[in-house]
C-alpha positions in Angstrom: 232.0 26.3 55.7 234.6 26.1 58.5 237.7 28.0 59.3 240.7 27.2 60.9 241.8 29.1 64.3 244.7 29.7 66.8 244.1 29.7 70.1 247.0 29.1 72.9 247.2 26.2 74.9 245.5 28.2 77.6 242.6 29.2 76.0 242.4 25.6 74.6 242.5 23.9 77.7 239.6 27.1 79.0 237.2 26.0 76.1 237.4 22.5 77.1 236.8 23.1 80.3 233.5 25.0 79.0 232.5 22.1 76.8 229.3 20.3 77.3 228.4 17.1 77.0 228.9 16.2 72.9 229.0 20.4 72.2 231.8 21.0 69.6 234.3 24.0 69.9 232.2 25.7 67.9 228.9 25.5 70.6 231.3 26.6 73.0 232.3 29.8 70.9 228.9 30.9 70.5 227.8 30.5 73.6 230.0 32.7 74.9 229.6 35.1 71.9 226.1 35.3 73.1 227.0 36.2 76.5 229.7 39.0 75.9 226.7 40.2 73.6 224.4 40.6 76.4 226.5 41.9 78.4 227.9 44.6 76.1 224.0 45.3 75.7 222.9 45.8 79.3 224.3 49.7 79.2 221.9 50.3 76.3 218.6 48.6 78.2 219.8 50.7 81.3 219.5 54.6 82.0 222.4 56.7 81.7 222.3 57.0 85.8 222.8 53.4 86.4 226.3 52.4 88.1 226.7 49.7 85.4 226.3 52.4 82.5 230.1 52.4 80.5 232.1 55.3 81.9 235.6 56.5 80.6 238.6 55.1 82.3 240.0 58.2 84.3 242.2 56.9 86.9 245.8 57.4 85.1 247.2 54.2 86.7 244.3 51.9 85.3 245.4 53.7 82.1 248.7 52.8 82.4 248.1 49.0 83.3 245.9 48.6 80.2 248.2 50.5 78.0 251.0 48.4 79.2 249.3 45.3 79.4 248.0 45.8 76.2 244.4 44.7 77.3 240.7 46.7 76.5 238.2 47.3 78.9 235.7 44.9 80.0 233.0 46.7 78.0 233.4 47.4 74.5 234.2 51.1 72.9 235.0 52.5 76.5 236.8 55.8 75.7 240.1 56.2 77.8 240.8 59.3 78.8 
């Protein structure tokens, strides 16, 4: 069963530009799903000591861009102090 999305123009024109060669939209989607999954994953497979581990957001002006800006961190359920 399929499902009807939005996506700007932007993005739009961003997944075609990821398309491969007869790869539908959907392809695309999960391809990348697969990647932000292994990368959201990597803290877990690394000690707590490694520099990639997820760390709280501490510097105030970061805070404020993201608050302002609306975005999340890179990394999933990064607290912000």
């Amino acid at each position: 069963m399929s499902k009807p999305i939005k996506v700007s123009e932007d993005t739009y024109q961003e997944l075609v530009g990821l398309l491969m060669p007869r790869e539908t939209f959907d392809g695309v989607i999960k391809r990348i799903l697969q990647v932000y999954k292994t990368i959201s994953n990597v803290s877990d497979i690394l000690g707590p000591s490694h520099y990639l581990q997820r760390r709280p957001i501490t510097d105030a002006r970061a805070k404020e861009t993201l608050d302002r800006r609306g975005d999340s961190p890179a990394l999933p359920n990064v607290p912000i102090q």
